[in-house]
N, C-alpha and C positions, 0 to 999 in steps of 0.2 A: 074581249070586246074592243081593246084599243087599238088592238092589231091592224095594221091598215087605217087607220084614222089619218088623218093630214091635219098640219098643224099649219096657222097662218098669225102675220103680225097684227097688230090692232093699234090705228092710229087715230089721236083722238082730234077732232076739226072742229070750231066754231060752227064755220058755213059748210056743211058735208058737201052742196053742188058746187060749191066755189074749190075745192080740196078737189071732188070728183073730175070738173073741168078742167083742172091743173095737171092730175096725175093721166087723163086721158092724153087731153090736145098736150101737155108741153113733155110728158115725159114719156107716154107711149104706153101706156096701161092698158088693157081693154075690160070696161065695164062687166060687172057679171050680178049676183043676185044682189037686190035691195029692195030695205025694206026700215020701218021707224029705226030698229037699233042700228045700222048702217050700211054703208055698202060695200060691196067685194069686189076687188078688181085684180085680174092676174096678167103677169108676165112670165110667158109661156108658162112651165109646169108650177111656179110660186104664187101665192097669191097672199093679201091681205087687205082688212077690210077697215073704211073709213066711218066712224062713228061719232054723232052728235054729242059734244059736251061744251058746257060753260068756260070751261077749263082746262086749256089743252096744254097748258101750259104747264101743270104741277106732274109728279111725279107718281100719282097714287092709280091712275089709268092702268087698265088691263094690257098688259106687255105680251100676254100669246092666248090665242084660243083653239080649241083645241074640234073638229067637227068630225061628228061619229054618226052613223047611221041611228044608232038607237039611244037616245039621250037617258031614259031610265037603265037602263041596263050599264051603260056607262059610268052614271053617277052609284048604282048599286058596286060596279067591279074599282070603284076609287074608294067608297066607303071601305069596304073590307081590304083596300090598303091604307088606311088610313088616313084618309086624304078629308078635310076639310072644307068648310065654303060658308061664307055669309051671302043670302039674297035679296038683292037690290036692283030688280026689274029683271035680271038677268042672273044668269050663274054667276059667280065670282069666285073659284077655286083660288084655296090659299095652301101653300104646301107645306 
């Protein structure tokens, strides 16, 4: 099921449109889906997505996310490797 997945960074922003406006107009990004957990913007075939938090500052922020066509089936083929996760609005795999 992970085969083909794309993996992208995850940066965490106070202001998401102040972060969004920054990585479009000063560094050349082009916007792509968003939505309350954040937005996604790529350069050419990279991409990674800007997310709302208090504190963008610490260390404890999700460092890669991982996007798959089918997210139960994903989360079934990581369970049966072993794979972990506390839920806090969102997936949070720990490895």
């Amino acid at each position: 099921m992970l085969e083909g997945a794309r993996v992208h960074t995850t940066l965490p922003a106070k202001d998401v449109e102040r972060a969004k406006v920054f990585y479009t107009k000063k560094v050349g990004a082009t916007p792509g889906e968003s939505g309350p957990g954040g937005t996604f913007l790529t350069f050419g075939e990279t991409r990674f997505v800007i997310y709302p938090t208090p504190n963008p500052n610490r260390g404890g922020h999700t460092q890669m996310g991982i996007s798959v066509k089918d997210v139960n089936a994903a989360v079934r083929e990581l369970r049966g490797r072993g794979v972990t996760w506390n839920t806090i609005g969102i997936i949070q795999l720990s490895l």
